[in-house]
C-alpha positions as CSV (number, residue, x, y, z in Angstrom):
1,X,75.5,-149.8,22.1
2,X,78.7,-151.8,22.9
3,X,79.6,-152.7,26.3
4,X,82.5,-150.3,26.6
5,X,80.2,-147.7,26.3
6,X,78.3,-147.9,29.7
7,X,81.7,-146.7,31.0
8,X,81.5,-143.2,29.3
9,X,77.5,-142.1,30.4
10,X,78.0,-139.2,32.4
11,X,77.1,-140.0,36.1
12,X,74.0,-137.7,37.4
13,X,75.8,-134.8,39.4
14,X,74.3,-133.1,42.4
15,X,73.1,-130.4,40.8
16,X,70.8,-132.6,39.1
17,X,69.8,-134.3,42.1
18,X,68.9,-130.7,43.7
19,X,67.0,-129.7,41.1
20,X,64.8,-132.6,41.2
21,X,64.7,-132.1,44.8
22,X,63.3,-128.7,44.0
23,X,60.5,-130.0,41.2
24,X,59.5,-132.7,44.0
25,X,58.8,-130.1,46.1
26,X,57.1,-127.8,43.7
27,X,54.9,-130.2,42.7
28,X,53.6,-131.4,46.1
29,X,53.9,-128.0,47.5
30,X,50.9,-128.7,50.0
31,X,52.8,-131.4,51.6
32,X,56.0,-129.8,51.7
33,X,54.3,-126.5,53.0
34,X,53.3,-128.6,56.0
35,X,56.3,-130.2,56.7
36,X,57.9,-126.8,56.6
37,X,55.2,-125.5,59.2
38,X,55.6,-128.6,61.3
39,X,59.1,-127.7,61.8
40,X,58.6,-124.5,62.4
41,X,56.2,-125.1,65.0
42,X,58.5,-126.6,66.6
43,X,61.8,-124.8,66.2
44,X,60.2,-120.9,66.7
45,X,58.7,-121.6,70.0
46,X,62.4,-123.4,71.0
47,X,64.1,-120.0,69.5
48,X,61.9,-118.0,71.6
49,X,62.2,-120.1,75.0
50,X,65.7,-120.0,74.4
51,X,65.9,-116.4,73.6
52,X,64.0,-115.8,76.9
53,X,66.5,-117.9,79.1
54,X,69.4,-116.0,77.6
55,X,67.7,-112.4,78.1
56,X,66.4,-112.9,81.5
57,X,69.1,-114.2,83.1
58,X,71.6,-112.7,81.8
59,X,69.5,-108.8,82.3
60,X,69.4,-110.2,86.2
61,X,73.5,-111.2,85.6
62,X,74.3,-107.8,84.5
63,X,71.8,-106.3,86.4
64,X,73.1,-107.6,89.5
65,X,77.1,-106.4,87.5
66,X,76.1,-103.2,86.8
67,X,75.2,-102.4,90.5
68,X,77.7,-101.5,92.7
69,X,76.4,-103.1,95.9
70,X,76.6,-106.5,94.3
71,X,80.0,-106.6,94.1
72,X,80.4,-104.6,97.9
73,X,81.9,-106.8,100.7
74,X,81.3,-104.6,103.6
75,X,82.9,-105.1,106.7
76,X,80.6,-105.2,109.9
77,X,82.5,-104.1,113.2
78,X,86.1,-103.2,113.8
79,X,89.2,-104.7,113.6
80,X,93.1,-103.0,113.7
81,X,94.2,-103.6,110.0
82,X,98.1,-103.2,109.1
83,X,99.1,-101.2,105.9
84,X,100.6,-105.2,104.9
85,X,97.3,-106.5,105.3
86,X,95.4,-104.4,102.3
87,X,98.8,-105.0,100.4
88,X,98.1,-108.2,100.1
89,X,94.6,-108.5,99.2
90,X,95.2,-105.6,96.8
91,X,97.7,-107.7,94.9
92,X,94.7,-111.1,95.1
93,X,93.1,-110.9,91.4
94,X,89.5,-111.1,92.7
95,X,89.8,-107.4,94.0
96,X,88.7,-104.6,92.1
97,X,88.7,-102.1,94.4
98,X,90.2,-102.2,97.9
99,X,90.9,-98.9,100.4
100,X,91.0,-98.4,104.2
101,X,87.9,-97.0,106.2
102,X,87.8,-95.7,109.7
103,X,85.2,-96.5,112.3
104,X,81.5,-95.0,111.5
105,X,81.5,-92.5,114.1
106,X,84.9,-90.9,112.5
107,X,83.0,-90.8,109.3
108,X,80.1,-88.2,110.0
109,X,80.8,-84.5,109.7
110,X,78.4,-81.4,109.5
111,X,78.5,-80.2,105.8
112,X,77.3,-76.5,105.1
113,X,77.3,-74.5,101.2
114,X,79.2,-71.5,101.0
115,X,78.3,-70.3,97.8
116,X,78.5,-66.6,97.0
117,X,80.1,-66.4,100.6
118,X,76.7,-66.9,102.4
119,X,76.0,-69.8,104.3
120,X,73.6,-72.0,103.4
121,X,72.1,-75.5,104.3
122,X,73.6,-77.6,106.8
123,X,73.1,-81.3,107.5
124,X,75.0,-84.1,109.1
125,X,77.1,-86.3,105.9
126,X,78.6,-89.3,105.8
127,X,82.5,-89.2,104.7
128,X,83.4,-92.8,102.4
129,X,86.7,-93.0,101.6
130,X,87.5,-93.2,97.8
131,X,90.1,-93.5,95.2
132,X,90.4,-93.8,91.4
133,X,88.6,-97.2,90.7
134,X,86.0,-96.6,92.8
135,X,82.7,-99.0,91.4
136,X,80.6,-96.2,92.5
137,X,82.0,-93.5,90.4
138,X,81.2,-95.6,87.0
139,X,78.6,-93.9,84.9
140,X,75.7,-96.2,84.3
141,X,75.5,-97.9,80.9
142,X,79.0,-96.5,80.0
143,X,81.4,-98.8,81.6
144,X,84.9,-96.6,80.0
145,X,83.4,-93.2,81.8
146,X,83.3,-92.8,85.0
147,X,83.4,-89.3,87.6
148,X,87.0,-87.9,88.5
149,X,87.6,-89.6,91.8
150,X,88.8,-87.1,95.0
151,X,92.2,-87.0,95.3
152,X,93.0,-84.2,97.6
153,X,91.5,-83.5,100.9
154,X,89.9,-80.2,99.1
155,X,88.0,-82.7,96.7
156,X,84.4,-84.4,97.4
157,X,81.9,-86.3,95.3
158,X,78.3,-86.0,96.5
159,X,75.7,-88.6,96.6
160,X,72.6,-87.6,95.0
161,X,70.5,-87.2,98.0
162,X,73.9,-85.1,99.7
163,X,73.8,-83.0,96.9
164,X,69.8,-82.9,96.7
165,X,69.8,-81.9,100.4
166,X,72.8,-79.2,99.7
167,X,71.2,-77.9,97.0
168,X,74.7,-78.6,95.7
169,X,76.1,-79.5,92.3
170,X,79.6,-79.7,90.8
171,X,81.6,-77.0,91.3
172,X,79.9,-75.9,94.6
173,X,82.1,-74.9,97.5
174,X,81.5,-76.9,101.4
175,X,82.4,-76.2,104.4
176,X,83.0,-79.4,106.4
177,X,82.5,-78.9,110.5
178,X,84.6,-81.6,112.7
179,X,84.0,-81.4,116.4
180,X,85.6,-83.1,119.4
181,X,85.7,-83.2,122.8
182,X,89.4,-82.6,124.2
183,X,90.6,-81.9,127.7
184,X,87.1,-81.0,129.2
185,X,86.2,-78.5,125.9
186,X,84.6,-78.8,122.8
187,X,86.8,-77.9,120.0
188,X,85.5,-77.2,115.7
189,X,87.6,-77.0,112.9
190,X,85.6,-75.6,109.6
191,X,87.6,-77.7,106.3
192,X,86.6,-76.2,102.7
193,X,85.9,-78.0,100.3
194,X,85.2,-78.1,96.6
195,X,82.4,-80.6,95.1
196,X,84.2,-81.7,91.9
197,X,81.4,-84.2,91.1
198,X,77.5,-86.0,91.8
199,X,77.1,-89.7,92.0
200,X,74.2,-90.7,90.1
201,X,70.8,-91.0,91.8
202,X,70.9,-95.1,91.5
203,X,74.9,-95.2,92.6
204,X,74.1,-94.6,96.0
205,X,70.5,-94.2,98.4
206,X,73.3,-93.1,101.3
207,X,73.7,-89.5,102.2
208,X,77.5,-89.0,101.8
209,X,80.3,-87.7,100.1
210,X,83.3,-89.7,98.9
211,X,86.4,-87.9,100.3
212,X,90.0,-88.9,99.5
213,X,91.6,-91.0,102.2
214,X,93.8,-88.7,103.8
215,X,90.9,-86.2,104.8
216,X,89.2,-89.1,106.6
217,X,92.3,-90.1,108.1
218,X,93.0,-86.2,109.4
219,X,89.1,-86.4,110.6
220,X,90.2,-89.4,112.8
221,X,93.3,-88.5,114.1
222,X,92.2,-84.7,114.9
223,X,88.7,-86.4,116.9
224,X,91.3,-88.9,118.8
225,X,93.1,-85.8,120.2
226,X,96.1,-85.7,117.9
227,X,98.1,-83.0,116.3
228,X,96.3,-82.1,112.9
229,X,97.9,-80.6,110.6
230,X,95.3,-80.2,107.3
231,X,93.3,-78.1,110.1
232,X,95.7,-75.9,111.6
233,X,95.1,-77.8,115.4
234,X,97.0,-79.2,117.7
235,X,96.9,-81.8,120.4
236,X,99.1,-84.8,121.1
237,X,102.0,-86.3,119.2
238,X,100.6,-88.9,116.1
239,X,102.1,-92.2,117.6
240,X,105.0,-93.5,115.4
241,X,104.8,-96.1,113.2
242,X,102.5,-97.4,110.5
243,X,98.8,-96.2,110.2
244,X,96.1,-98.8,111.2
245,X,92.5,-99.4,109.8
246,X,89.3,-100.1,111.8
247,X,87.9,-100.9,108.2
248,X,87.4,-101.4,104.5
249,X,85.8,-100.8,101.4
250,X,86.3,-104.1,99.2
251,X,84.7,-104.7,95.6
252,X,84.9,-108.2,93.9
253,X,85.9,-108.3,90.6
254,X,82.8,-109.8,89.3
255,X,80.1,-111.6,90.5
256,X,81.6,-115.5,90.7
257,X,84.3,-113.8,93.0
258,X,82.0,-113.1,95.7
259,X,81.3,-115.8,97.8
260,X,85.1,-117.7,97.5
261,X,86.8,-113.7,98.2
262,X,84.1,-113.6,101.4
263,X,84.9,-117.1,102.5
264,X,88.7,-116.4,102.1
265,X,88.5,-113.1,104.2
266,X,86.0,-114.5,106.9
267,X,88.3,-117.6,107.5
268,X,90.5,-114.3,108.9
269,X,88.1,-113.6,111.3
270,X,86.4,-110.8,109.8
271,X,82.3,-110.5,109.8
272,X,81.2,-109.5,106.6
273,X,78.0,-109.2,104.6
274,X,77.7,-109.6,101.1
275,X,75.1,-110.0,98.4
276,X,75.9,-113.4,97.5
277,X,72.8,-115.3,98.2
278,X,71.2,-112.6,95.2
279,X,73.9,-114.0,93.1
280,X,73.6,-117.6,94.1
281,X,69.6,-117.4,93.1
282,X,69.9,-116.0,90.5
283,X,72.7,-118.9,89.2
284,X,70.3,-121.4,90.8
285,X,67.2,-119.7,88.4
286,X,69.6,-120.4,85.7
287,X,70.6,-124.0,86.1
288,X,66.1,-125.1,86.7
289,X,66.1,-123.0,83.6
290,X,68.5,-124.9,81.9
291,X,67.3,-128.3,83.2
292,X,63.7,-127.8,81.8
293,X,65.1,-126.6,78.3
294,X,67.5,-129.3,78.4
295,X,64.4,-131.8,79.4
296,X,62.0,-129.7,76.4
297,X,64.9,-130.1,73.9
298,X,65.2,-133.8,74.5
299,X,61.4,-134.3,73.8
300,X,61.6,-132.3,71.0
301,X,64.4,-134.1,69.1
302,X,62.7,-137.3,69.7
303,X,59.7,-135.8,68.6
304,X,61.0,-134.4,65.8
305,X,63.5,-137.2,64.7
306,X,60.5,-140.0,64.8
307,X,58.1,-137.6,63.1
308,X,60.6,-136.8,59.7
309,X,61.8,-140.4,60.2
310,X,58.1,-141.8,59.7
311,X,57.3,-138.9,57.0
312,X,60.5,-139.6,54.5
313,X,60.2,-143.5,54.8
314,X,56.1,-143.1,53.8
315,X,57.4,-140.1,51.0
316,X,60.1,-143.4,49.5
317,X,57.1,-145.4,49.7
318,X,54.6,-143.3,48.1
319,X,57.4,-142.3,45.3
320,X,58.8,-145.7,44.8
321,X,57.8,-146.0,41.6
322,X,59.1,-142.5,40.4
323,X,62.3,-143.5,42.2
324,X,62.3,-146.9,40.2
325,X,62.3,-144.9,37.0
326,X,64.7,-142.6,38.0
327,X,66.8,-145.8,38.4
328,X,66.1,-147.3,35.2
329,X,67.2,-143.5,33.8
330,X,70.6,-144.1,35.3
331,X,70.9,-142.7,38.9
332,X,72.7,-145.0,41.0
333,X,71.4,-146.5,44.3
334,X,73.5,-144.0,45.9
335,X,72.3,-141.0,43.9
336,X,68.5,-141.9,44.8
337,X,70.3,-142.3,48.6
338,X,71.6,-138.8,48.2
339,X,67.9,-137.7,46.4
340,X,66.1,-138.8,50.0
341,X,69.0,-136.5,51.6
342,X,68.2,-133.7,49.9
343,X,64.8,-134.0,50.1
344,X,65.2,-134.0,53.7
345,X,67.7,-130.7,54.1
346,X,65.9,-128.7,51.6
347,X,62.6,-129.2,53.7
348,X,64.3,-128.7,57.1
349,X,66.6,-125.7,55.6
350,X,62.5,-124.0,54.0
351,X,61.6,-125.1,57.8
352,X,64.0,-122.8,59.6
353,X,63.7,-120.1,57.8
354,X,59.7,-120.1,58.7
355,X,61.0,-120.4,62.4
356,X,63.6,-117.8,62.2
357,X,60.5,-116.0,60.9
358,X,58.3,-117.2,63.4
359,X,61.3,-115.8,66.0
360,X,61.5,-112.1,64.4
361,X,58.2,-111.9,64.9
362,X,56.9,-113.3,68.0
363,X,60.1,-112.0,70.2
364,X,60.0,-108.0,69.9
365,X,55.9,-108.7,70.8
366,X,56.6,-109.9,73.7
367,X,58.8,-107.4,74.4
368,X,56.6,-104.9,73.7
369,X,53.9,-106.7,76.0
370,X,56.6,-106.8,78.7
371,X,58.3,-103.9,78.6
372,X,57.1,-102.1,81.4
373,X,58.3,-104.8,83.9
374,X,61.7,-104.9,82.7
375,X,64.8,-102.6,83.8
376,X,65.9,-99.7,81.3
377,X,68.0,-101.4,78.6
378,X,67.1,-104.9,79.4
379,X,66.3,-107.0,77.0
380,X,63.6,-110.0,77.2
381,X,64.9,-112.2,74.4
382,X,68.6,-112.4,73.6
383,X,70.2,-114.8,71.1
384,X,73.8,-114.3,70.1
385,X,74.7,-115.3,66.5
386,X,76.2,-119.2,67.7
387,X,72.9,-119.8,69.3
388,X,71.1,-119.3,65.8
389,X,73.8,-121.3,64.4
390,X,73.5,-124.0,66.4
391,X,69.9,-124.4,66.0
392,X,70.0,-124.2,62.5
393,X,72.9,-127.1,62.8
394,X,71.2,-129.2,65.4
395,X,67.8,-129.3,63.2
396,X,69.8,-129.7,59.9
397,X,72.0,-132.4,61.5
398,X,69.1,-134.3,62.8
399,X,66.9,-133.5,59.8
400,X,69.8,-135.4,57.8
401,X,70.1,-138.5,60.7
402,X,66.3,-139.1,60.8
403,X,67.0,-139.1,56.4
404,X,68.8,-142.7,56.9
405,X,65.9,-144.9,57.3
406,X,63.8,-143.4,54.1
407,X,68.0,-143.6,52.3
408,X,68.3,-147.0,53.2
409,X,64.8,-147.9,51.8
410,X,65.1,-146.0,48.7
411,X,68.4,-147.0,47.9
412,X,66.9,-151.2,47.9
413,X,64.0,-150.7,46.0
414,X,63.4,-153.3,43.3
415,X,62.6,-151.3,40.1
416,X,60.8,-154.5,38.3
417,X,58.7,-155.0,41.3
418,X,58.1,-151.3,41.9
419,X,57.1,-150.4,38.4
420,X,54.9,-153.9,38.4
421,X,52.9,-152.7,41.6
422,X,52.3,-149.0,40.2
């Protein structure tokens, strides 16, 4: 052969270099069986821890989301509130929901069913003041469907106990009773009304009815002595000027909202109580969660890295003299480089499918070991499509890393010495 020649032998492609990859592996399938399996090991119970931190937490997040009284910011006492005032913290971004509220004791009516014209149950109800938006007419699970809110003073949504009590449902007529004491005599209006709607049984433990605001607002001025004119009765002149509130009903947006929108409206002067140190446990569960996966993940890479380090340096060593020949048959020092590369992915890639295996498996068991302490619809184990990914990234990426050493070695093997020594 002349000299010029060497310059026209084909170089050995990848596709070679994978398919030898493949034979190697064939042919010590034992030993790349448990190399698979000692990855696994590792990688499902990771998936699964990891899976569990996602699905807890966020069940309690959107556990804590989905109930109303998370999110509630409830004013305790009474204050004199100007029309300017909920204005303003209407138009603040962190408000979901925000309406006036008179005091408690203008709140509470008698409520009687009039159904086929005969009277029926009577019992003392709470009147909460209510508008289109209101958290606690979502429909659980359904966040886009929600109950009609009341928007007339002839309009009331009933609490499930209310309604239990009544022996109401929708469509059932009520006959609200409002007394007061005026001038030395006891004076009762009777208000009908129409139930248009039930709040589910876990919107609200409170026996009530969710009135539009202007019904509470005629309850008020009518048990202050005033001129009513939603129930036909007179009394003194309604002062001029705007309307005040003694109260509120305020919903965050979401859950981070909560404690800054409480600080912000207590630095007013208002007393408040919220739900924020659930929500602050809850975040703190998730952050020692996160430190001891962070602290498990660190050992595990180490681990992991030393383990495939030590394994692919003694598999050069133990195949240095195949490697020799494979250099004598042409393959560059880089190719046999690339060859320990390989070698390295295909074993990690047979690796993570075993502990995505491992992962399908292992998670709907516990589930279904679990499943009777956990809330309808949540889920145990969660893991979104980038947290697979980045597994499967971070254990090929450090599968390839700890791949360097064994590289490094194979690509400055002596081929005369090698094949001498075998």
């Amino acid at each position: 052969m002349r000299s010029g020649d060497t310059d026209t032998v084909p170089r050995p492609g990848i596709g070679l270099l994978l398919s030898l990859v493949v034979v190697d592996l064939r042919h010590e399938w034992r030993l790349t069986l448990c190399a698979m399996l000692g990855i696994a090991a590792v990688l499902g119970p990771f998936l699964l821890l990891l899976g569990l931190k996602v699905g807890l937490v966020a069940g309690f997040l959107e556990g804590l989301h989905r109930d109303p009284t998370t999110l509630d910011i409830r004013h305790v006492g009474q204050a004199r509130l100007a029309p300017g005032w909920f204005e303003d913290w209407s138009a603040d971004p962190r408000v979901a929901f925000l309406v006036g509220n008179t005091r408690h004791l203008n709140s509470m009516v008698r409520a009687q069913t009039t159904a086929n014209d005969q009277p029926g149950p009577t019992m003392d109800l709470e009147m909460i003041p209510s508008a289109p938006g209101d958290p606690l007419l979502r429909v659980p699970g359904n966040t886009a469907a929600a109950i009609a809110a009341p928007e007339t003073p002839s309009q009331v949504v009933l609490t499930a106990r209310a309604a239990s009590r009544l022996g109401a449902t929708a469509g059932t007529p009520l006959r609200l009773i409002i007394g007061r004491h005026r001038t030395g005599h006891t004076e009762r209006v009777a208000h009908a009304v129409t139930t248009i709607g039930v709040l589910p049984e876990a919107a609200s433990t409170r026996v009530a009815a969710l009135v539009a605001g202007p019904l509470l607002e005629a309850v008020e001025g009518f048990r202050s002595g005033f001129e009513t004119p939603l129930f036909s009765a007179t009394g003194d002149p309604m002062p001029p000027g705007p309307r005040h509130h003694a109260s509120f009903r305020l919903y965050a947006r979401a859950l981070d909202d909560v404690p800054g929108l409480a600080a912000d409206l207590e630095a007013t002067g208002l007393e408040l109580i919220t739900r924020a140190d659930a929500i602050e446990r809850v975040r703190r569960t998730d952050d020692h969660l996160a430190l001891v996966f962070s602290i498990l993940v660190g050992m595990a890479v180490l681990g992991f890295g030393a383990s495939t380090t030590i394994s692919l340096w003694a598999t050069v060593e133990r195949k240095k003299a195949d490697l020799a020949m494979l250099r004598l048959l042409g393959i560059p020092r880089g190719g046999i480089r690339l060859f320990v590369h390989l070698h390295s992915l295909a074993t990690a890639t047979g690796g993570v499918i075993l502990a995505l295996c491992l992962y399908g498996v292992a998670s709907p068991l516990a589930a279904s070991l679990l499943a009777e302490h956990l809330a309808a619809g949540q889920a145990l184990s969660r893991l979104e499509p980038s947290h697979l990914a980045l597994a499967v990234a971070l254990t090929l990426g450090l599968a390839l890393a700890a791949s360097l050493v064994g590289s490094l070695y194979g690509g400055r093997l002596n081929i005369a010495q090698c094949l001498r020594e075998s």
